[in-house]
N, C-alpha and C positions, 0 to 999 in steps of 0.2 A: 836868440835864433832869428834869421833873417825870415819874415814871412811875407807871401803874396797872398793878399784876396782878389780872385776879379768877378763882379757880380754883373748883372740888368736887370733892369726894373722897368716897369711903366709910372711915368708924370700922370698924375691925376690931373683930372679934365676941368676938375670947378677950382685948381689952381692955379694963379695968372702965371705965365711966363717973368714976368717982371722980376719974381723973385730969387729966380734963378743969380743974377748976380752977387743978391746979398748972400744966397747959398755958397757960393762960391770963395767970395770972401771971408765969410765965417770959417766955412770949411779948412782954408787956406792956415790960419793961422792956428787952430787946433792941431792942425795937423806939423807944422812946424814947433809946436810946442810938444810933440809926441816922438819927432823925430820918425813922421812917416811921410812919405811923396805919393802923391796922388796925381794919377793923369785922368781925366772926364771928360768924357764923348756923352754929345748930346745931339737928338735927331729935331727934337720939337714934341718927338713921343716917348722917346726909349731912350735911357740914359745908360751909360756903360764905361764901369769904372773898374781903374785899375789900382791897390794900396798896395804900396811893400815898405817894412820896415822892423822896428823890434816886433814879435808874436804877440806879447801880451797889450802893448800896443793898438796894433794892426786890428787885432780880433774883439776889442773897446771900442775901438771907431766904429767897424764893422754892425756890432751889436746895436750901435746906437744907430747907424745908416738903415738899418731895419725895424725898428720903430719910429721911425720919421715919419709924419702922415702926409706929406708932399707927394709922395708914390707909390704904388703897391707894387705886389706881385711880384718881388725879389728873389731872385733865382744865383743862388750861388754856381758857378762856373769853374774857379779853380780855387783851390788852396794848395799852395806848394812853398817849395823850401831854398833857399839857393846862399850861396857864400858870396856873392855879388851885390851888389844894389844896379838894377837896370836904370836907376833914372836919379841923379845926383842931386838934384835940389830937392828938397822939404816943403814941402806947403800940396799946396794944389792948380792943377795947368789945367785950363777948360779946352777943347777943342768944340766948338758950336758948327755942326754939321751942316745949319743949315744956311751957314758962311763960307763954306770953304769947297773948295772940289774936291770932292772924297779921292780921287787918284793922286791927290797932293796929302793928306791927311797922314798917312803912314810915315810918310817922307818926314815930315813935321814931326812927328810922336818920335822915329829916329833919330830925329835932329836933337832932342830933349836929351836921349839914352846916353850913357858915360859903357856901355860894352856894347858898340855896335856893329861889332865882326859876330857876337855871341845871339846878339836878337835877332840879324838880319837871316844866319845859319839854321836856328834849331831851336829857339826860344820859344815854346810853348806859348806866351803870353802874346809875343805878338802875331802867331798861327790866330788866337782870340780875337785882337783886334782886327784881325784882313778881315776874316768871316764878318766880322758884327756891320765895317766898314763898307763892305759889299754887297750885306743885306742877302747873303746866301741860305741863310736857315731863317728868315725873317717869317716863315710860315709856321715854324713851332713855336712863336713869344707867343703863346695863350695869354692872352688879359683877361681874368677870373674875377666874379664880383668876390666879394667879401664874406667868410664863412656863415654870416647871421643876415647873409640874405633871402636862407631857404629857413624853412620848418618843419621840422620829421615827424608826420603824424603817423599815428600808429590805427594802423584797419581794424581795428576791434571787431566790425560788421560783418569782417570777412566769413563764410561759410564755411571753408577748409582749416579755419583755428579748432583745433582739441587737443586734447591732452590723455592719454590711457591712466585709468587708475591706478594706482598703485603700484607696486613692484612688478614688471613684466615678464622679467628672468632670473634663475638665483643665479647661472652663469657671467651673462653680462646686461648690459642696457645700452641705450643711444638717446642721443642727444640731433634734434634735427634742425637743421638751418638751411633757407632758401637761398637759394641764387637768382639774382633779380634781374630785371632790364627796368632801372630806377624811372628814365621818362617815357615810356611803353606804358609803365605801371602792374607789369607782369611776372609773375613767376616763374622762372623757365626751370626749373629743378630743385630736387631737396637732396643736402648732402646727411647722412647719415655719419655720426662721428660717435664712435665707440665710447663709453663710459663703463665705469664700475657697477654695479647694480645700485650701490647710494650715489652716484653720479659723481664721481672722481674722474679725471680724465684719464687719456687714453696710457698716459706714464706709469700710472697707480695699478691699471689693467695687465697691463704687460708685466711689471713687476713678479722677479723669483721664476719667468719663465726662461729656459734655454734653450738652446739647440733647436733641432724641429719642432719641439712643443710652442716654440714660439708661432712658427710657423703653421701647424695643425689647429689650435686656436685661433688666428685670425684667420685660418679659411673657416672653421665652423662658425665661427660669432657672424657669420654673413646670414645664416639660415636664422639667426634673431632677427638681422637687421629687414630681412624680407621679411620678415612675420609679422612685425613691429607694424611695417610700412600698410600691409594689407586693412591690421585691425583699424589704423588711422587713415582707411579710407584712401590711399591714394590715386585711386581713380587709372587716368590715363597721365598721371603727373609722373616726367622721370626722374628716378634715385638717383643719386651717385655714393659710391661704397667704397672705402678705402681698401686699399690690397697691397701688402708689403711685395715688391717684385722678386723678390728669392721665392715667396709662398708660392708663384706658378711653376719657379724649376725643382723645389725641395718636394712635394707634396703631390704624390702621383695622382693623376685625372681629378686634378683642381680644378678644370678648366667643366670636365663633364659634373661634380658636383656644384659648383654653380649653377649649371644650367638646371639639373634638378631639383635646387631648393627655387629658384624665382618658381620655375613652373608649379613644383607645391604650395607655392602661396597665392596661385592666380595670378600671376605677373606676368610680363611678354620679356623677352628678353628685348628687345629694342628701346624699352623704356628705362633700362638699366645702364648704367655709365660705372667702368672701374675705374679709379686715380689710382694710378701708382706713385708716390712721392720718392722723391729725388736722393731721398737720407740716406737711403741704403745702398750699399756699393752691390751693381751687378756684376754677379761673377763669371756667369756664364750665359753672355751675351746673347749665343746663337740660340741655345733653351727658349733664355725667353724672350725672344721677339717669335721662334713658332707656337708657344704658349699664346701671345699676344694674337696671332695671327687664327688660331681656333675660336679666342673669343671676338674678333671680327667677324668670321664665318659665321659665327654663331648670329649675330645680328648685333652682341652686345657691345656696346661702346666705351671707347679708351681716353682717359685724360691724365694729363702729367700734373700731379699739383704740384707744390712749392716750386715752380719752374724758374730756375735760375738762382738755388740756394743750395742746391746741392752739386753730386759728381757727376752725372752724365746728360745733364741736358739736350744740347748740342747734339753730342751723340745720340742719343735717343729719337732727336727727329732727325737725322740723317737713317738711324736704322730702321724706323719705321714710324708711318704718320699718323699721331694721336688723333681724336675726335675734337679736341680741346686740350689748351694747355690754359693752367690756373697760376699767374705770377706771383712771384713767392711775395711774402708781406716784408721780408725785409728789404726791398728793390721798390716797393711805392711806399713805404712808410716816411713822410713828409717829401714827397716825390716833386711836390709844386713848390717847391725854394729850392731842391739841388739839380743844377746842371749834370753832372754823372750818370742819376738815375734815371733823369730823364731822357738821355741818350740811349740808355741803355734798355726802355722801356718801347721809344721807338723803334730802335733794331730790331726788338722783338716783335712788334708790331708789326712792322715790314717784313722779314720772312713771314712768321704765321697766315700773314696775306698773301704773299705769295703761293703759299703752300694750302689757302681756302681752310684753315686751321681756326676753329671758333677761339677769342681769348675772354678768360673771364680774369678777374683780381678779387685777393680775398685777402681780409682783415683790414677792410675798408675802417677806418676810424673819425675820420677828418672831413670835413666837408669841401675844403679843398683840394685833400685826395681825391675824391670823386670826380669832384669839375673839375681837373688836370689830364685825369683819365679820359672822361668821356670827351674832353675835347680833342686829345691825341687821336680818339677812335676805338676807345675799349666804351662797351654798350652796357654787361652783363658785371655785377659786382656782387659779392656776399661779405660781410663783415657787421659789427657793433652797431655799425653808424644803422643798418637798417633796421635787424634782427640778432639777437643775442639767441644763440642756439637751445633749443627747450629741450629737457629733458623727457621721453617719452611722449612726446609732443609738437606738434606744430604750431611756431609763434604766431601772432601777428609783425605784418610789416610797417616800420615804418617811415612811408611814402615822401619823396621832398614838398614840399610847398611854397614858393616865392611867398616871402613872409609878407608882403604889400597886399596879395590877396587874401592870405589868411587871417590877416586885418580889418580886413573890407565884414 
């Protein structure tokens, strides 16, 4: 099968330029021995390359072009498929950017092309090179140190870490995990995430229920998770509690039993935040956005988790405006090497800003997810990399630390 990779990177700074030619050469004849054609745009900084050839090929090149330590910070762009070959010869064509007049560059790369009624019309590939050429999105190449430049230490000191003894409920239990603002060094919330009473999660919970009972049960386990929250102190710190969005339309005066379990526990309703995730099809739209709109009145606060992994998104902040949307983990999961996601994580970025819409991301893992995130403009993150969710309890965090100081 014919395949195209097209990726950018950044040249690393402590390597000479000089080398670039034998890169080239090298390059050249591997790839002539692979029966794949390479076209490379090079600025001085940002290098941006185009492979098509056999897939198994292409995708051996590739792998090896991302363990080079010449450059970091590789960001795949496209992978796609085509019955053509755009560019007839084998090896590899440098274009050195900072040789040529970028308004001639294109012309040039066409010149190379064997279908150039197909590239000039509608060819995705080369919509890639105008942009990169033109330096139009030149504000999102984030250059990222290297994941083992920070250090995550964990707060042990901290004075809000405990834990409830022993079994809390025979019904359910929870499991609590912070949501952070990693260079602040602050906790802006604790999500509260349902468990079995021996701490299965929320799959194992659910388990054998049907119909409304699913739904009656997750509005009652809210009056554990207030309870829970009281005995472990949470002071003026706000919850966030998950709420299946059928449970406000199935579940009559769900919205006034919430408000009567926070207030029995001593809670303010303003310190409380509900997620409704995206998993479940809303079936009756109009229900709950005035369900949604009671607990606004009320003071309580709305967020969308897994935002952008399920069915109504979109729709959901067109039909009314969350407190917070929480970006699903499958959309930043290795977010800093794919071009898609990261497109797709600024759009989101850009509306929520528009619309003064808090964003958090969750199931941080990577240290590069992080620093991808926060330099796009996401602040607030929850996942592994900080905090692993305690059972009955509040963990410690743990905090980044440029590993050069925590050397010192």
């Amino acid at each position: 099968m014919l395949t195209t990779i097209i990726y950018r990177s950044h040249f690393r700074d402590d390597v000479p330029v000089t080398v670039l030619e034998d890169m080239v050469v090298a390059a050249n004849e591997k790839n002539k021995e692979a029966g794949v054609s390479g076209i490379l745009l090079f600025t001085g900084k940002l290098f941006f390359q185009l492979l098509e050839g056999p897939e198994e090929n292409v995708r051996a090149i590739y792998r090896a072009i991302c363990e080079d330590p010449r450059h970091h910070n590789v960001v795949e762009l496209l992978c796609d498929y085509s019955r053509a070959r755009r560019f007839g010869k084998y090896g590899m064509e440098l274009f050195d950017l900072r040789h040529y007049d970028r308004h001639e560059v294109l012309q040039n790369v066409l010149d190379k092309g064997t279908t150039k009624y197909q590239m000039f019309y509608n060819d995705r590939a080369l919509h890639f090179f105008r942009t990169f050429v033109e330096e139009s999105e030149k504000e999102n190449y984030f250059e990222l140190p290297s994941g083992d430049h920070w250090v995550f230490v964990p707060d042990s000191d901290d004075p809000s870490v405990r834990t409830l003894p022993g079994r809390y409920s025979e019904s359910c239990s929870f499991a609590f995990q912070p949501i952070i603002d990693p260079l602040a060094r602050e906790v802006v919330s604790l999500e509260a995430l349902i468990r079995t009473p021996e701490g299965e999660p929320s799959q194992r919970w659910f388990e054998g229920l049907e119909g409304d009972a699913v739904y009656e049960a997750d509005l009652k386990s809210k009056s554990v998770a207030f309870a829970m929250a009281k005995e472990l102190g949470l002071g003026e710190q706000s919850l966030s509690v998950n709420l299946l969005p059928m449970t406000l339309v199935n579940i009559p005066n769900a919205v006034d039993y919430l408000i009567r379990e926070i207030e029995a526990n001593g809670l303010v309703a303003e310190q409380i935040v509900v997620e409704f995730t995206e998993h479940e099809v809303i079936s009756r739209l109009d229900e709950f956005t005035g369900a949604v709109r009671e607990l606004k009145a009320a003071g309580i606060g709305v967020a969308i988790d897994h935002f952008g992994g399920g069915f109504a998104g979109l729709l959901l902040l067109a039909q009314f405006q969350p407190d917070r949307i929480k970006i699903n983990r499958d959309l930043i999961r290795d977010v800093h090497k794919s071009g898609p996601r990261q497109a797709i994580v600024l759009a989101i970025i850009k509306c929520c800003t528009a619309l003064e819409i808090l964003i958090s991301a969750v199931g941080i893992e990577q240290p590069e997810e992080w620093m991808w995130l926060e330099s796009a403009g996401v602040s607030q993150f929850q996942g592994h990399l900080f905090a692993h969710p305690e059972l009955a309890g509040i963990p410690p965090v743990s905090w980044p630390e440029p590993r050069e100081e925590v050397l010192l």
